[in-house]
C-alpha positions in Angstrom: 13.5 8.9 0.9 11.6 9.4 4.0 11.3 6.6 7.2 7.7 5.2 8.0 6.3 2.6 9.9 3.4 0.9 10.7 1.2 -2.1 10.9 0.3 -4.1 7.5 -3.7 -4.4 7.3 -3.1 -6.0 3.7 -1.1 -7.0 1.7 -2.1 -7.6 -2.6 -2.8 -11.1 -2.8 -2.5 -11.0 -7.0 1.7 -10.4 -6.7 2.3 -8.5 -3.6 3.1 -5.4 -5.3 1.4 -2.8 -2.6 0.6 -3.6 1.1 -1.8 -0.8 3.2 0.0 0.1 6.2 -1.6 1.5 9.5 0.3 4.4 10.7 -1.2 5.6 13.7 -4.8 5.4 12.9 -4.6 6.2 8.9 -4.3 4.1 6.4 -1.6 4.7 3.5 -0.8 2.2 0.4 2.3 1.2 -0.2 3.2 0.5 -3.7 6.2 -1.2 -5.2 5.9 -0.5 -8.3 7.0 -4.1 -9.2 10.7 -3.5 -8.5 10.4 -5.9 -5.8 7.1 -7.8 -3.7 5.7 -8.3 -0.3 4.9 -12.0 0.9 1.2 -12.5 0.8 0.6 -13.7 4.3 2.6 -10.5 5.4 1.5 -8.6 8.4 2.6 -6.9 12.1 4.8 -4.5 12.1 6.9 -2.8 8.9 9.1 -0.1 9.2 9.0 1.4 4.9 11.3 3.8 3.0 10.3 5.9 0.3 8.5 8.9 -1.1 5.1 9.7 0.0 2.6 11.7 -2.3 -1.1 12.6 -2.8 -2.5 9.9 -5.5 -6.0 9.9 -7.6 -7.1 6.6 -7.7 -9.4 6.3 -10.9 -12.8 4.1 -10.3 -10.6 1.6 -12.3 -7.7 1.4 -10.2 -9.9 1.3 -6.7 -11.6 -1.7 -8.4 -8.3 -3.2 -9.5 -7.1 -3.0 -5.6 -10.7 -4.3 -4.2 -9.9 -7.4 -6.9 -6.5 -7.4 -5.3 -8.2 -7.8 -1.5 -8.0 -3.9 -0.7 -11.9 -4.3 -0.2 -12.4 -1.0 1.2 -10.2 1.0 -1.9 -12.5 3.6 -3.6 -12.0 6.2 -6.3 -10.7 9.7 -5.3 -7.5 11.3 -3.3 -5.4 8.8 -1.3 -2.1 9.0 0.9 0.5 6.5 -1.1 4.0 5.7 -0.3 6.3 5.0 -3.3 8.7 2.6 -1.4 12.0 1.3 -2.0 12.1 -1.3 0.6 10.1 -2.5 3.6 
């Protein structure tokens, strides 16, 4: 796993499984996975380890995040981090 850190923008607001974190100037999501959750009023600074990798994010799944209070997700390649704690 690799060290990152950041500022959280959002945070899911259905079961704080994925928080978008700013990291210098570009944004990258942050998923759990569901093996653990972020508080839904978190925010500042977050340092995050895990794996990051290229995603496709299907219409479905940028419409799932929007409904989640990622208002700005869209379909098509994104910058995630698979983390294993934050």
């Amino acid at each position: 796993a690799m060290k990152f850190s950041g500022r959280i923008t959002e945070v899911c607001q259905k079961t704080g499984c994925w928080v978008m974190l700013d990291a210098g100037g570009t944004g990258i999501r942050v998923r759990t996975k569901h093996e653990f959750f972020v508080p839904k009023n978190a925010s500042g600074s977050a340092v995050v380890f895990g794996t990051l990798e290229p995603v496709e994010v299907s219409e479905d799944q940028a419409k799932h995040y929007a409904d989640d209070g990622n208002a700005a997700a869209k379909p098509g390649r994104e910058w995630q981090i698979v983390a294993t704690s934050i």
